[in-house]
C-alpha positions in Angstrom: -10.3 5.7 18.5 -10.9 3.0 20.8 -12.7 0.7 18.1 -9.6 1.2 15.3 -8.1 -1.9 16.5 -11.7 -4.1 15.5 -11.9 -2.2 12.0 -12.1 -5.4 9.4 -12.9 -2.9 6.3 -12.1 0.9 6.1 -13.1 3.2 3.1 -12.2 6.8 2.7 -13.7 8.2 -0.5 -12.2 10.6 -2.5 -12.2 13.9 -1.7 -11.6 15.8 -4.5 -8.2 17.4 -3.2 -5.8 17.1 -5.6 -3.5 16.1 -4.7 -5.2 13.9 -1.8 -4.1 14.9 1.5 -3.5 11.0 2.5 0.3 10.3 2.4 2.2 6.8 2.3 3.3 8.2 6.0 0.3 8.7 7.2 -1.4 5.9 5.8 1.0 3.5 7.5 0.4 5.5 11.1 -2.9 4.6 10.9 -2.9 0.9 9.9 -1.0 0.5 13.3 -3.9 1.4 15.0 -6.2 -1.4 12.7 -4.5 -4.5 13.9 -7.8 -6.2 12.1 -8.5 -4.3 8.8 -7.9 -6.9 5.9 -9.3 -4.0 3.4 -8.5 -0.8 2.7 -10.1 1.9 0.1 -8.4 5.3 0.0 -7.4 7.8 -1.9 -3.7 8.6 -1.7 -1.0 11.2 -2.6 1.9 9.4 -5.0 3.3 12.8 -6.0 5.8 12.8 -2.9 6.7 9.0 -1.0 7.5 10.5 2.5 8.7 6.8 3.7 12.3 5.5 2.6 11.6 2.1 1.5 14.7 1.1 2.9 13.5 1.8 6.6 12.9 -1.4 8.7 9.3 -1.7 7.9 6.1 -2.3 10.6 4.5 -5.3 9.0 1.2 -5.1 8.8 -0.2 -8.3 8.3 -3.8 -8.9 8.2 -4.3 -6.6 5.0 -5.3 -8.5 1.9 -7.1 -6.2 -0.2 -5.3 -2.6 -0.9 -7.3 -0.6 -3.4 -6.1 2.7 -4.1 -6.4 5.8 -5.9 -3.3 8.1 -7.3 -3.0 11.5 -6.9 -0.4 12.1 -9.2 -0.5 10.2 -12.8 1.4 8.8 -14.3 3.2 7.3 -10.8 6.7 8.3 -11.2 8.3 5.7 -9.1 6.4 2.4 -9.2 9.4 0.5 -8.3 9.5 2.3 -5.2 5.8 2.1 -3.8 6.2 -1.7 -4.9 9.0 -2.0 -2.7 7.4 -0.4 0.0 4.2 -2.3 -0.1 6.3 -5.6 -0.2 8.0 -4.6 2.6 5.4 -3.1 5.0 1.8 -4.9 3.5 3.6 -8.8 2.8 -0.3 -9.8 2.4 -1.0 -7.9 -0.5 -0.6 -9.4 -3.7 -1.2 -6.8 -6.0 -3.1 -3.1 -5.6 -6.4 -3.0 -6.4 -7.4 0.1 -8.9 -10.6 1.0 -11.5 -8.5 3.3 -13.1 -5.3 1.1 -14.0 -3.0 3.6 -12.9 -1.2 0.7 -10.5 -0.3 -1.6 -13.5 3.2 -1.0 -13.2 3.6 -1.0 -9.5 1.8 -4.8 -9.6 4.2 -5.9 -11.9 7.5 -4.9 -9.7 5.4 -6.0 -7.5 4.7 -9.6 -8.6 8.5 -9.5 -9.3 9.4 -8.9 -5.8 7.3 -11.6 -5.0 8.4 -14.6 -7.0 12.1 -13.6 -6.2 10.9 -14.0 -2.3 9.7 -17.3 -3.2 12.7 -18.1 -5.4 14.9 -17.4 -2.7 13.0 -19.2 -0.1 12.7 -22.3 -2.3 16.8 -21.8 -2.7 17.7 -22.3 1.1 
């Protein structure tokens, strides 16, 4: 546990539970521990978000590149998860998938972010 806090790259493969047994909940417990990690690879369960994307978020900002794998297809509530990576991961521009089952969270997701930038440009 002691060297979390120098990870710069973590992957978790897959392992073949269905659905994975990584939740949004616990994914975001650990990235507090990886002050450093700019990448992240991990399978993760998107049948059940146990984080309410309207919680004051813990910013984690030194992650760039999210790639993920879902658990659940087709993700029922891509607005959601966008929302939530927005708010808690303000580094990541878009999730990173082979299987392109993050299409639509990228595009609320790009949305979220040009209104950011819209707004800031406003004031």
């Amino acid at each position: 546990m002691s060297a979390w806090p120098h990870i710069h790259t973590l992957e978790i493969r897959d392992s073949g539970l269905r659905p994975s047994s990584v939740s949004f909940h616990g994914l975001f417990t650990a990235l507090r521990l990886c002050l450093r990690l700019h990448t992240l690879q991990v399978a993760i369960n998107t049948a059940t978000i146990d984080i309410d994307p309207d919680d004051e978020p813990t910013q984690h900002t030194s992650l760039r590149t999210l790639e993920l794998e879902a658990s659940d297809f087709p993700i029922a509530n891509a607005e959601t998860l966008a929302r939530i990576i927005f708010s808690w991961l303000p580094c990541v521009d878009q999730v990173v998938s082979m299987d392109g089952n993050w299409d639509e969270v990228n595009t609320h997701l790009t949305s979220l972010k040009a209104i950011a930038l819209y707004v800031a440009g406003a004031s």
